[in-house]
C-alpha positions in Angstrom: 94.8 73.6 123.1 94.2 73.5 119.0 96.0 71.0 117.4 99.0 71.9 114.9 97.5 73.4 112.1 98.9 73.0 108.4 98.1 75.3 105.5 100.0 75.3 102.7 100.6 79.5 102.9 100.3 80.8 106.6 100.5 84.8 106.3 100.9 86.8 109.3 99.2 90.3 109.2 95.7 90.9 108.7 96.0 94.6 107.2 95.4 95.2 103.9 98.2 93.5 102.4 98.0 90.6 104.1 94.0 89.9 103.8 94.0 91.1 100.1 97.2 88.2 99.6 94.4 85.4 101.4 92.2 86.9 99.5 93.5 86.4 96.1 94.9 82.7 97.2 92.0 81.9 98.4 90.3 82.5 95.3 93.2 80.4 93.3 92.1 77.0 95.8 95.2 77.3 97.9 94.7 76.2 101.8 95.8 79.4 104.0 95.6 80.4 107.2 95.3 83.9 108.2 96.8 84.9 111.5 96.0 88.4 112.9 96.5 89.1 117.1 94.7 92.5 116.8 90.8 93.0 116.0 90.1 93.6 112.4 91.0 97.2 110.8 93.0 98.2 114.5 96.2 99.8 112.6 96.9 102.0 109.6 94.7 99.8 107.2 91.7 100.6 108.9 92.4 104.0 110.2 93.5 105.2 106.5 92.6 108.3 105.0 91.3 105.6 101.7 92.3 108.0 98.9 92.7 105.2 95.7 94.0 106.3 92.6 97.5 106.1 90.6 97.5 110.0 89.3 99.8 110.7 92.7 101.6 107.7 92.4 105.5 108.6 91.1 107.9 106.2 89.2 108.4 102.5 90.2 105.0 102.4 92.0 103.4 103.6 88.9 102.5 100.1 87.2 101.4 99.2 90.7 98.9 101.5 91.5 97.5 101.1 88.1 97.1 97.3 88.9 95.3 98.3 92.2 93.1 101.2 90.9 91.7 98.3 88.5 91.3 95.6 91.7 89.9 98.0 93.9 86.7 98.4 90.9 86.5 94.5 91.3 86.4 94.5 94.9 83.7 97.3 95.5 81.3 95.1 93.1 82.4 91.8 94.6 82.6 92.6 98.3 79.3 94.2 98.2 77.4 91.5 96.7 78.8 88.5 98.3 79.6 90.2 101.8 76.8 92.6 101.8 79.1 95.1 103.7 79.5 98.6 101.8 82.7 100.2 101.8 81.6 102.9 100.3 83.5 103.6 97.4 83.3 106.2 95.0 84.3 108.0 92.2 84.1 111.9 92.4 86.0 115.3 91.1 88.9 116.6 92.8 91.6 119.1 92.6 95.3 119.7 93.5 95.4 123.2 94.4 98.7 125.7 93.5 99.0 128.7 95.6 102.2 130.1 93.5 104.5 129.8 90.5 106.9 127.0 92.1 103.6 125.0 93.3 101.7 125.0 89.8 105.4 123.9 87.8 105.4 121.0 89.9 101.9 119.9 89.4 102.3 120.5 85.7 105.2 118.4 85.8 103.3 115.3 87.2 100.4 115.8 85.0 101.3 115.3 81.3 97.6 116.5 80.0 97.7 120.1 80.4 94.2 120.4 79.4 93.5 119.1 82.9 94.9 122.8 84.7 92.2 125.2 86.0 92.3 128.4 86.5 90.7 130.0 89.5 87.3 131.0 88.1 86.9 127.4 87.0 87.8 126.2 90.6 85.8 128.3 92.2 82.8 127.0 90.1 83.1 123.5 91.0 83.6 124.3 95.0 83.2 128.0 95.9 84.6 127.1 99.7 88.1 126.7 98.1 90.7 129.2 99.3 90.5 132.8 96.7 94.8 132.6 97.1 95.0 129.8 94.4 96.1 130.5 91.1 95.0 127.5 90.2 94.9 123.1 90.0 95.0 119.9 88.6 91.4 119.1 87.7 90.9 115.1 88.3 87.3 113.6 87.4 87.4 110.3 89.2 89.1 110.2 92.5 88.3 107.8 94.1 88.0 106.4 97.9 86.8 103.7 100.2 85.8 103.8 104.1 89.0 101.4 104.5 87.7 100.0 108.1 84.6 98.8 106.1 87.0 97.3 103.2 89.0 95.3 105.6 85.4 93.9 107.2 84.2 93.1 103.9 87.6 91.3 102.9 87.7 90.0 106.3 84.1 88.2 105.9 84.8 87.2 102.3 87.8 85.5 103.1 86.4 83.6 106.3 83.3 82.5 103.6 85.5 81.2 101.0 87.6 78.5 103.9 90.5 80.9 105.0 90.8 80.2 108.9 91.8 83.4 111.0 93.6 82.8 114.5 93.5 85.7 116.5 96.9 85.0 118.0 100.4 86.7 117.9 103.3 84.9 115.9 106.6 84.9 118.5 109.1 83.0 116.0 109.7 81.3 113.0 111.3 78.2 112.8 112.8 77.2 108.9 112.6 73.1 108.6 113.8 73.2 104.9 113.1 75.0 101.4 109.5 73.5 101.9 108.7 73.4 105.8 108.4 76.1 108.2 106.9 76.1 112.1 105.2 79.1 113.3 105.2 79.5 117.2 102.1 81.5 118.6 102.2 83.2 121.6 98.7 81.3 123.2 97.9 78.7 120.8 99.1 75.8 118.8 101.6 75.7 116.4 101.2 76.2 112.3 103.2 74.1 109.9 102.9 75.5 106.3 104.9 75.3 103.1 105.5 78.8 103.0 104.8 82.5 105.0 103.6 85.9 103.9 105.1 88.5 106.2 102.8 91.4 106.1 102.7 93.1 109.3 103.4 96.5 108.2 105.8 98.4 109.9 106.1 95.0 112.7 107.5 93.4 109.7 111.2 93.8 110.8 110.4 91.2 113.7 111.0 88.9 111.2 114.8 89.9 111.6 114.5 89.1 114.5 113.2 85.5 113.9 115.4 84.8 110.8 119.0 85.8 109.8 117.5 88.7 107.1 117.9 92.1 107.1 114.6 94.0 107.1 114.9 97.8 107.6 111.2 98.7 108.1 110.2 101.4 110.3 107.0 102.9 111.0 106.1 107.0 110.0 103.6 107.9 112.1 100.3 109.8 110.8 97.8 111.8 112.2 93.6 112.8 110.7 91.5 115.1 111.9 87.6 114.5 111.3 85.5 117.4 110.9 81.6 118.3 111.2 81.2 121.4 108.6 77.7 121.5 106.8 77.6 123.0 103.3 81.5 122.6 101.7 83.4 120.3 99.9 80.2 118.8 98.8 81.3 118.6 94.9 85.1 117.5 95.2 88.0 116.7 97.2 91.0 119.1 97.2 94.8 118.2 98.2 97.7 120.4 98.7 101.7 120.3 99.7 100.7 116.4 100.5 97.6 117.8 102.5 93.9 117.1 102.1 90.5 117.7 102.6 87.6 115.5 101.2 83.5 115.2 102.6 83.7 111.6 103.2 80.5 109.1 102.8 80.4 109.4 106.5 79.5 112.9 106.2 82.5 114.3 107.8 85.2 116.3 106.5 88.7 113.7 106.4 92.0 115.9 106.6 95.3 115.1 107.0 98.2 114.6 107.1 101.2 114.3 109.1 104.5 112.6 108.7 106.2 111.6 112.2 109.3 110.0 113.2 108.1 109.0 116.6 108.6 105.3 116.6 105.6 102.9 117.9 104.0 105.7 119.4 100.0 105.6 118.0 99.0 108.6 120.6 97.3 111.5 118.8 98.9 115.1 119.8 97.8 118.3 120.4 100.5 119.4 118.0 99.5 118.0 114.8 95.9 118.6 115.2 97.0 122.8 115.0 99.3 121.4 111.9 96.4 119.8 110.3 94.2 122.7 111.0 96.4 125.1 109.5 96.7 123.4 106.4 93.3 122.8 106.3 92.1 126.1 106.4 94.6 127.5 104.0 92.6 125.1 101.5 89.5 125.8 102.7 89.1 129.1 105.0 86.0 128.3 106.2 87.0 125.1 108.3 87.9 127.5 110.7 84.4 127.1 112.1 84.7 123.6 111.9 83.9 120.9 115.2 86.9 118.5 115.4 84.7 114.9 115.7 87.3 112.7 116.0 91.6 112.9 115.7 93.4 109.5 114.9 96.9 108.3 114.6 98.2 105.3 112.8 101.9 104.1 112.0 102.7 103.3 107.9 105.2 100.8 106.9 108.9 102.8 105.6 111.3 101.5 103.9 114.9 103.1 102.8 114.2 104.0 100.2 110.7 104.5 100.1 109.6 102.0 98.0 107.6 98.7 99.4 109.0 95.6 99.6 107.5 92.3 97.7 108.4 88.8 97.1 110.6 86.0 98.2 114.2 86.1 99.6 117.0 84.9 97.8 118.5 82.7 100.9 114.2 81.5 102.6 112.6 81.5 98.8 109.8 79.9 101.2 109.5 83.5 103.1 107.3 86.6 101.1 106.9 89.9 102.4 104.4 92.7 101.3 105.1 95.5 103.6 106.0 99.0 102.7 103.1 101.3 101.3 103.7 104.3 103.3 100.7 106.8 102.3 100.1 104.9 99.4 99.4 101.9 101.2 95.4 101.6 100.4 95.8 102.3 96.8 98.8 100.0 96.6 97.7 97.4 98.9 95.1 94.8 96.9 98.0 94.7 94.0 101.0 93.9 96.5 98.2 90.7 97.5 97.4 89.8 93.9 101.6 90.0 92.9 102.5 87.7 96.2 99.4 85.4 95.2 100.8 85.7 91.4 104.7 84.7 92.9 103.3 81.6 95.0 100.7 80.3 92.1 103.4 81.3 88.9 106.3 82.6 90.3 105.9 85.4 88.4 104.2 88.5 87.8 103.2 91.4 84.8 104.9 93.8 87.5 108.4 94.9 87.0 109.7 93.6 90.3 113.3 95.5 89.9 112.5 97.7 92.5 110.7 95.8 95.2 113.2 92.9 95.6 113.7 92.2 99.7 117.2 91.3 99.0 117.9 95.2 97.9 118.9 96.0 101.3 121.4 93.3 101.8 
């Protein structure tokens, strides 16, 4: 059996929260310790669609996804070079679609540059596959995305590199010595003293209430993504409608999604949201019809109440962070929710407006 191990910050979670947070302490000199019972990229952070970019991002979440958008630049130049591992990330063209009246007012309404609206012709132009019952879209020129499950590697790798040590083990309790002290129990191996814990287990983050007297009300919404094998569309842009898309990924398959499920810890894929996905696939783009389904995945995102994630310390355990709470934003949110809980530890404090993302909101 190891012997009890003693980082200053022990975070618990290996998604993409938790592995950008050891990333960024890490990088600051601060001893952590990493502790992840699944194999790397297993859950939503891996699995995820890896759209990045603040233009879809509404109201408090804003400032954060601008953060991220700027991170995730650094980390597809860093990761690359020092991990060797590409996660593919790119810039390209893409465009919400409008099929009527109702559809194009709300687009207009989150895009304040009106010169950015194209009419049909103009779409049509740019990706001739795209549905001919649009009266038009949102014109973006650099959306961007990642392969995630190659973005958690490289993060993985680089964190391992710099002195972070990883325990594959699962965390069955938490044990609060003082202001300064906490003991982790793990289910198989020996157990971690630190100074403080990141919780960032996504939507498993509400064990913690059952470890510790705080109210955590995360639950997960489940969603599913078809992969599709369709030569010859989608080669110049990504399109999204109604919360649905459909982008030719590096991989060279056709990502679409996406589905919004109540259906607790269930990760199965169903035979009834691959038809829903379909649908709204081919109303974008009729002629995935004819496309061969390669692969269907499910993974669960972390919800809160109100829809907003959760960061920083707790009033009444200032020695307990969380960074859980992304939902469908949780690629493009999630190197900024690291960098703020690294920026809380190191300064306590941050150039995000935390108003919104306090853990005590719930109490």
């Amino acid at each position: 059996m190891l012997n009890t191990l003693k980082p200053d910050i022990a975070i618990i979670g290996g998604g993409i929260v938790g592995i950008a947070t050891a990333y960024y302490l890490i990088e600051s000199g601060i001893n952590c310790t990493l502790i992840e019972k699944d194999p790397v990229g297993s859950h939503a952070s891996g699995l995820a669609y890896g759209s990045i970019g603040a233009s879809k991002v509404q109201g408090a979440n804003y400032p954060l996804a601008l953060k991220s958008v700027s991170l995730h630049k650094k980390l597809s130049e860093s990761l690359s070079t020092h991990t060797g591992i590409d996660i593919q990330y790119r810039e390209k063209e893409s465009i919400r679609l409008a099929f009527n009246e109702k559809e194009r007012e709300f687009l207009l309404s989150t895009d304040s540059n009106i010169s950015n609206w194209l009419e049909p012709s103009q779409i049509f132009s740019l990706e001739p596959s795209i549905s001919k019952q649009i009266i038009g879209g949102i014109h973006e020129t650099k959306a961007m995305d990642v392969n995630t499950y190659n973005l958690l590697s490289a993060l993985h790798n680089a964190i391992e590199t710099k002195g972070v040590q990883v325990i594959h083990d699962e965390v069955i309790g938490i044990n609060v010595n003082s202001n300064t002290s906490l003991t982790l129990k793990l289910k198989n191996s020996a157990k971690v003293m630190c100074n403080k814990v990141v919780i960032s287990m996504g939507p498993w983050s509400n064990k913690l209430s059952d470890w510790i007297n705080i109210k955590l009300p995360i639950i997960p919404l489940k969603g599913q993504i078809l992969r599709l094998s369709k030569p010859g569309i989608l080669e110049n842009c990504s399109v999204s409608w109604s919360g649905n898309y459909a982008n030719l990924k590096a991989d060279g398959l056709i990502w679409t999604g996406t589905t919004e499920e109540n259906e607790g810890y269930d990760e199965s894929t169903t035979t009834e949201s691959r038809d829903k996905i379909m649908l709204s696939a081919i109303k974008m783009i009729p002629e995935i019809k004819n496309a061969k389904i390669v692969k269907q995945t499910a993974c669960l995102r972390p919800m809160s109440p109100d829809n907003l994630p959760i960061i920083g310390s707790f009033t009444d355990y200032p020695q307990i962070y969380i960074g859980t709470g992304g939902l469908r934003s949780g690629i493009t949110l999630g190197p900024a929710i690291g960098k703020v809980i690294s920026e809380l530890i190191l300064q306590k404090s941050t150039d995000i407006d935390m108003t919104h993302f306090k853990p005590d909101r719930f109490e």
